[in-house]
C-alpha positions in Angstrom: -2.0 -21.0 19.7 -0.7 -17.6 19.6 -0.7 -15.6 23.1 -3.5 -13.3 23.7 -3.5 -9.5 23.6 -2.8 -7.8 26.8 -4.8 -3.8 27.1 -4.5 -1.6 29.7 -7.2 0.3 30.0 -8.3 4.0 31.6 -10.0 4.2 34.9 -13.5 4.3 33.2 -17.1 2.8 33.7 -19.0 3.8 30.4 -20.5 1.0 28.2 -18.3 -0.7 26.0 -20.4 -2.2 23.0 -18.6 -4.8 20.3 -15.7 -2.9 18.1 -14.8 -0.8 21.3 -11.4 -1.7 22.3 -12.6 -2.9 25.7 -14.9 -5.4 24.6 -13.2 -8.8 24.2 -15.9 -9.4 21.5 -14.0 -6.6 19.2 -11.3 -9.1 18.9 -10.7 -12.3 16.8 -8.2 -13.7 19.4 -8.1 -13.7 23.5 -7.5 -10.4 24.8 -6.7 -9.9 28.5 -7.6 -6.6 30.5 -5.9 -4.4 33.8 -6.9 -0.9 34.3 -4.6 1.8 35.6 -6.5 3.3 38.7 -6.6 6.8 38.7 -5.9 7.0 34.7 -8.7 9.4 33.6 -9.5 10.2 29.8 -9.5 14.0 30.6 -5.9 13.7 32.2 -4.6 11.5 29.7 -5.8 13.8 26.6 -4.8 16.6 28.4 -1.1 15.0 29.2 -1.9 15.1 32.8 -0.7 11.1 33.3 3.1 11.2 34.0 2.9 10.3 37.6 1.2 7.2 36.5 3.7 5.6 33.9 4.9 3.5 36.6 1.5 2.0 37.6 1.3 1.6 33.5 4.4 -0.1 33.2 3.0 -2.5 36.5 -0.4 -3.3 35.0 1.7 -4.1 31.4 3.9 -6.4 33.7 1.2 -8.2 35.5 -0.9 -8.7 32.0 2.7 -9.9 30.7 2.8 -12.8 33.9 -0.8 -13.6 32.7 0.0 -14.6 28.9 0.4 -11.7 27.1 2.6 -11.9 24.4 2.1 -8.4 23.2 0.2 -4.7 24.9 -1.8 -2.2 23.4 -3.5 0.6 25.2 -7.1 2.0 25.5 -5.9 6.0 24.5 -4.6 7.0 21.4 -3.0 10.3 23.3 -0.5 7.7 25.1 1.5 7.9 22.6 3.4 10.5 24.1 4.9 7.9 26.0 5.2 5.0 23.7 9.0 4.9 24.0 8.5 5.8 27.4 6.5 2.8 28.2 7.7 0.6 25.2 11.8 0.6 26.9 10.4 -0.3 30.1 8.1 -3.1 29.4 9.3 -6.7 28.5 6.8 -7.7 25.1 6.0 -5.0 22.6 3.8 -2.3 23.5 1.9 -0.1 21.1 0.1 2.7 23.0 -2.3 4.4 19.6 -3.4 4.0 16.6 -1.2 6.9 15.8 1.3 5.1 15.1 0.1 3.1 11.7 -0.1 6.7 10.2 3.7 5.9 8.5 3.0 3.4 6.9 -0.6 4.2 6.0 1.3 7.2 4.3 3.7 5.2 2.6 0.8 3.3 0.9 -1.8 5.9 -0.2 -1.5 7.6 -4.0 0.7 10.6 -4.5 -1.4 13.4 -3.8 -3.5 11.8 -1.2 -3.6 12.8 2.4 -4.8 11.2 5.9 -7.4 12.5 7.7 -7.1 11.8 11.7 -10.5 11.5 13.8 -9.7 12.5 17.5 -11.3 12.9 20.6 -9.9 16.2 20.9 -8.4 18.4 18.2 -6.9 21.1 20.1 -4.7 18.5 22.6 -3.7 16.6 19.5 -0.6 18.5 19.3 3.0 18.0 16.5 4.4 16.4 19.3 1.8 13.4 19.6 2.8 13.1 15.7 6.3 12.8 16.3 6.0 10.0 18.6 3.6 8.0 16.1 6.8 8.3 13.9 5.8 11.4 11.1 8.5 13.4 10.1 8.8 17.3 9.6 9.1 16.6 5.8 6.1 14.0 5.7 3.6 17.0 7.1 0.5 16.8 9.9 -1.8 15.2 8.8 -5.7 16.9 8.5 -7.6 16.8 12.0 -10.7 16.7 13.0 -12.1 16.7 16.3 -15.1 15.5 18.3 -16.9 18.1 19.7 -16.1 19.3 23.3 -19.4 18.8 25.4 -20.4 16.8 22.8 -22.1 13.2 23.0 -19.3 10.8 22.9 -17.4 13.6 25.6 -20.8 13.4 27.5 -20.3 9.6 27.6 -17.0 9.2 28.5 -16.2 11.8 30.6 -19.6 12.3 32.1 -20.8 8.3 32.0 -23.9 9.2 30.0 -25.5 6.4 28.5 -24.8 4.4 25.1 -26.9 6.6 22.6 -25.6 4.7 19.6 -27.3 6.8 16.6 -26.3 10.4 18.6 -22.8 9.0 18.7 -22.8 8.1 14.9 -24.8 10.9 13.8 -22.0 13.1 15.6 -19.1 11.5 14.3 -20.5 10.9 10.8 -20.8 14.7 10.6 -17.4 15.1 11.8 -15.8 12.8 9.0 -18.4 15.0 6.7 -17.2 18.5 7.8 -13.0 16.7 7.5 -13.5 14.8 3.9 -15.6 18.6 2.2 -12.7 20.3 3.7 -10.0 18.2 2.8 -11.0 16.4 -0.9 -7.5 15.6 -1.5 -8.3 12.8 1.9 -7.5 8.9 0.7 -7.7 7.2 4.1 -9.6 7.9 7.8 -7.5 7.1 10.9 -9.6 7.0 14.0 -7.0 8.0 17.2 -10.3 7.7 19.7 -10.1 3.9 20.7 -14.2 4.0 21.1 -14.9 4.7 17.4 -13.8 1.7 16.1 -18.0 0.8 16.5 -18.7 3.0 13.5 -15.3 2.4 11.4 -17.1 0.4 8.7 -20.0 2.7 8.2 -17.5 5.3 7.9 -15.9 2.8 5.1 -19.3 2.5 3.9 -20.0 5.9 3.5 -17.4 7.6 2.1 -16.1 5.1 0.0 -12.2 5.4 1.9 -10.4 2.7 3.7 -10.6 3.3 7.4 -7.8 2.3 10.3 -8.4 2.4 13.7 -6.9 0.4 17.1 -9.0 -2.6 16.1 -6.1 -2.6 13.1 -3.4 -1.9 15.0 -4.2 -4.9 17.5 -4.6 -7.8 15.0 -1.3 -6.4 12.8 0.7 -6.2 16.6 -1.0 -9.8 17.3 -0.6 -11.4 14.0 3.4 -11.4 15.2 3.1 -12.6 18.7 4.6 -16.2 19.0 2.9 -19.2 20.0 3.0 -19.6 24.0 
């Protein structure tokens, strides 16, 4: 049997329903949780986090002496310090779902582009694309944002409660607004780890194949060893 999952999580406390990536029920395998104290969503999005790496690095460590056989993280904006993190930890580590966007790329039609689904379009900077592994001849990728003071910033910066249709009507109209602007669009990759609720109606409803950190887990899992 393979060696579960290990996620380090942001300091948070809002509900966490089945596809989010803290719900162990969003996962086909064992999964195994530690949250960084003092990691908040607004610091990380905002780059904020650096004093932290080496309480990231200790909660990776300590999931690792649990079982782990590989990490992922609960922010796709860490991946400003995926090689950071990655060097320092001893099992894999894969800090967004940023990073399939390579080989998403390598697979879509000529002519077709990737449209990314963030929490926060203007913090999403050419530097978090660098780090997921893009190149300056590959291009940025089409963004789209959440809106700030929005419902799904409400609920996880605020703690509001779950209001599942609010949160799907806003992101559905988000993907909308991305997809009319950019037709040329052959695949959605979501960067916000809480989306991953909604990925198939987004699948669904525009009729385009839709990645997401639920994806990235069970690729990074599928090659962790047997313990």
């Amino acid at each position: 049997m393979a060696r579960p999952l290990g996620i380090i999580m942001l300091d948070t406390a809002f509900e966490r329903p089945v596809g989010d990536v803290g719900n162990a029920g969003s996962w086909p395998f064992p999964v195994l949780y530690r949250t960084v104290s003092g990691a908040l969503p607004r610091d990380v999005v905002d780059g904020r986090e650096g004093g932290l790496m080496d309480a990231f690095v200790a909660a990776g460590e300590e999931l690792i002496r649990q079982g782990a056989g590989a990490l992922l993280t609960s922010c796709g904006f860490l991946v400003l310090r995926q090689r950071q993190l990655a060097a320092r930890l001893s099992r894999p580590l894969a800090t967004s779902s940023l990073l399939q966007l390579p080989q998403i790329a390598a697979m879509l039609p000529a002519g077709r582009k990737i449209g990314v689904v963030t929490y926060d379009a203007g913090s999403l900077t050419p530097a978090h694309f660098r780090e997921a592994g893009l190149t300056e001849t590959s291009g940025l990728p089409p963004v789209a944002g959440l809106p700030r003071g929005g419902a799904f910033h409400r609920l996880i910066e605020k703690n509001e409660p779950y209001d599942r249709p609010r949160l799907e009507a806003e992101l559905m109209a988000v993907v909308e607004e991305l997809v009319r602007r950019e037709p040329a669009i052959g695949a959605i990759l979501l960067e916000c780890t809480n989306l991953p609720p909604f990925s198939a109606g987004i699948a669904a409803r525009f009729g385009l194949p839709v990645f997401d950190v639920l994806t990235l887990g069970r690729w990074l899992h599928a090659g962790v060893p047997a313990g």
